[in-house]
N, C-alpha and C positions, 0 to 999 in steps of 0.2 A: 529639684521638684519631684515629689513622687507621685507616679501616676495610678491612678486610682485601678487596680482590678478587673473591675467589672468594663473601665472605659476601654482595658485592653482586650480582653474576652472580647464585646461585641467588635470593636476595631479587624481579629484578627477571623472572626467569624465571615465580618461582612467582606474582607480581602477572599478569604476562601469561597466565598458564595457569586462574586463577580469572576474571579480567576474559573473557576468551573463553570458559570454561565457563555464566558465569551467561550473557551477552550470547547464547550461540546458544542455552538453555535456554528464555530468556524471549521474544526476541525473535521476533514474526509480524507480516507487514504488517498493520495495521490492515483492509485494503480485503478483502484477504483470508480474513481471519477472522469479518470481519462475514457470510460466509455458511458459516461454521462448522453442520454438523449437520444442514444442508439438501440439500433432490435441486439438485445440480449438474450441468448440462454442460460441459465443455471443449472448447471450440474449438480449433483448430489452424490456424497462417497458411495452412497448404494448404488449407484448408475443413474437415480431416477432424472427426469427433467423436471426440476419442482416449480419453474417459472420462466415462461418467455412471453418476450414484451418489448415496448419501450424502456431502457432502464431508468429510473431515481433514484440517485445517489443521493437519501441525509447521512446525518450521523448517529442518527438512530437504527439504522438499515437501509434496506432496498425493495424500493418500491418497482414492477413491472407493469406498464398498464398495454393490457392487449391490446390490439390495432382493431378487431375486431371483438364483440358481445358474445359471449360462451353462456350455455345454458348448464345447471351441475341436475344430471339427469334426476336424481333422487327428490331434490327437494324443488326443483322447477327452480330455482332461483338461478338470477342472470348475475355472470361474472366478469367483472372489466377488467380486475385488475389482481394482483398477486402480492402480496406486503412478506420478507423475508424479515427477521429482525435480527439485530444486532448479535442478541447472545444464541441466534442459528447458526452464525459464521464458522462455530468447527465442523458443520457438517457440508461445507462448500468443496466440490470435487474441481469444479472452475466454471469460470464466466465466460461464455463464447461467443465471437461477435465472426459468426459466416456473411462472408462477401458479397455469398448472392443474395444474401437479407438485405444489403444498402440499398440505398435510392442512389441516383445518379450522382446527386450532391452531394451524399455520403460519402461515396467512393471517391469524389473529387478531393474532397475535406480528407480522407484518408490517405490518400497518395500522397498530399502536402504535407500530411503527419509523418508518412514515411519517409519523405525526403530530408524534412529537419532529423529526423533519427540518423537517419545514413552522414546527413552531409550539417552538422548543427551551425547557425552562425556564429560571428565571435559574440554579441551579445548574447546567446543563450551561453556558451560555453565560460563565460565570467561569471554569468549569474547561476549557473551550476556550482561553479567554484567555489563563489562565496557562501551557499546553500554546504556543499559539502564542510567547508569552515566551521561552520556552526555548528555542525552536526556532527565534529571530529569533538570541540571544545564541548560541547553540552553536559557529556559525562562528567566531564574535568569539571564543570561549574556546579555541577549537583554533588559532588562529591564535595568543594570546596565551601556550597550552604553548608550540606551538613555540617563540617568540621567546626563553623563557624556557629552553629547554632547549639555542638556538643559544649562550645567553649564558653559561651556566655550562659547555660544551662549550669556549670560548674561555679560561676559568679552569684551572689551572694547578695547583691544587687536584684540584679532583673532572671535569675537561673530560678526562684520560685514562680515568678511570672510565666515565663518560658514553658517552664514543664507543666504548668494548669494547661496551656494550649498546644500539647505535645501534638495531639491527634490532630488537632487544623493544621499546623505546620507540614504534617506530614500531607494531607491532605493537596495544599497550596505544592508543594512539592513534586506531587505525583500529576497534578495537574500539568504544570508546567512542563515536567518531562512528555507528556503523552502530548502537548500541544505541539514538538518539536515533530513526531511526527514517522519520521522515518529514522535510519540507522546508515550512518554509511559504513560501506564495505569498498574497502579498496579494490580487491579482486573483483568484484561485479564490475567497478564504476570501468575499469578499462573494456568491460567486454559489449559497453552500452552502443549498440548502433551497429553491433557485427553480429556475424551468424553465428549460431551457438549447437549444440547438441547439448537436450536437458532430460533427466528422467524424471516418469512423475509415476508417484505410486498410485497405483489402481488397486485397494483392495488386497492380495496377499503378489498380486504380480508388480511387473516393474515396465515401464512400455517409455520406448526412447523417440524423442520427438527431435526435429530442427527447427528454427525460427531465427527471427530477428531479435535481441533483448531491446527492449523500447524502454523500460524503468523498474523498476523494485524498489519496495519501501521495508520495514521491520515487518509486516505477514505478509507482504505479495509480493510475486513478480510478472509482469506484461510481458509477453512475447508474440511477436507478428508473424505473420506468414505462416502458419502453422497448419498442416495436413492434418485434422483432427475429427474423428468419427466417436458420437454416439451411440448411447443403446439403440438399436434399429435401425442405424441412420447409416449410408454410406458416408466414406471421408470426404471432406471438403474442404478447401481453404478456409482458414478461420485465424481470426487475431484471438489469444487469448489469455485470461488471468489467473493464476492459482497459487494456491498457498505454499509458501517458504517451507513451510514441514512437509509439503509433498513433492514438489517439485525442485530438483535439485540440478540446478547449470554443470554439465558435469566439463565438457569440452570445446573449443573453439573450432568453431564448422569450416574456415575459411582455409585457402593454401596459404601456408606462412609468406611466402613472396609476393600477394597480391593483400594481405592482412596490412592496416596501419597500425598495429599496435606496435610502438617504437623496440618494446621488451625483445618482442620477436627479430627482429631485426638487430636489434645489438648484439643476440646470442650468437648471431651466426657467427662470429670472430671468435667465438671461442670451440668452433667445433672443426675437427681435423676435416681438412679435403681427402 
């Protein structure tokens, strides 16, 4: 049976146009939305503070809405709230969620959050597992369409069809990847739930922080417990977010003998007394 053309085109258009509808629907960095609902700061590479608030995490950006009515002196107009968008995100210096901004219930909810980081149950630590699964094979699967789609493109058959909808294909494609989300890295994954020392670049200096790692996705990484100060601001405890090209886990914070990482503890047999 040969299938008509044009029934493939709309076919492969309308596949592209649902794949991209769910994918920016559902999809939010994980790092990100872990502080979903919380008083947030925004940092900015310039130092400025460009918004604090409630955070909203879509997937279109971040939304702030202040707790209280700000008036913008020039125009008398009242301001609620703050919209950062999407294609702002290279100028995020990080996302800071200070302690003594929670409410009582916050801090509850947070403690609880720290304690699954510290101590995870076995169902979290499966469904990590299988989460990292995915996220190991995903390359290998995109790699594997392609191959599959160069090959029936060379066929003689369906290879003119194909190549009229090269660009949806690719399209369907990129979607798919981006709906996956994050990236694993092995090296991170063991350091998740221990103290870390991380640098984050500030500008043309370099400024060394310690925390807890809480999560990282393919742009961010979450870190708790963090002594972290502001333009004008003294330091504070602060949980907080920043970008993978700024901020880089350089070392593991803990004594190796009180550390669970098993690596550590194996090595010890290989090191002269």
């Amino acid at each position: 049976m040969v299938i008509d053309s044009i029934t493939v085109t709309i076919v492969v258009i309308l596949t592209a146009a649902l794949i991209s509808a769910f994918s920016r629907r559902v999809k939010r960095d994980k790092c990100l939305y872990d502080f979903n609902n919380d008083p947030v700061v925004l940092e900015k590479i310039n130092g400025e503070i460009a918004g604090a608030g409630i955070l909203r995490v879509e997937n279109t950006g971040l939304e702030f809405i202040f707790p209280e009515e700000s008036r913008y002196e020039k125009t008398k107009n009242i301001l609620s709230s703050y919209i950062f968008y999407k294609y702002e995100y290279p100028q995020i210096q990080a996302l800071i969620r200070f302690h003594d901004k929670l409410s009582d219930e916050g801090k509850k909810a947070r403690e609880k959050e720290l304690k699954r980081t510290y101590n995870p149950s076995i169902f979290k630590k499966i469904r990590r597992k299988i989460q990292n699964f995915f996220k190991t094979i995903s390359d290998s699967l995109t790699e594997l369409a392609n191959a599959m789609v160069m090959h029936l493109q060379k066929s003689s058959a369906s290879g003119a069809l194909l190549k009229s909808q090269d660009k949806y294909l690719k399209q369907i494609n990129q979607n798919i990847i981006e709906s996956v989300g994050s990236a694993f890295d092995p090296i991170l994954e063991r350091y998740i739930g221990h103290k870390i020392v991380f640098e984050l670049i500030k500008g043309e200096s370099i400024h060394k922080y310690s925390g807890i790692l809480k999560e990282y996705t393919a742009n961010y990484i979450e870190i708790l417990d963090v002594l972290y100060k502001t333009q004008n601001e003294e330091a504070r405890k602060a949980d907080i977010i920043v970008p993978q090209k700024l901020g880089i886990i350089r070392h593991l914070g803990e004594k190796t003998e009180d550390s669970k990482i098993l690596s550590i503890k194996e090595l010890k047999k290989w090191i002269k007394k």
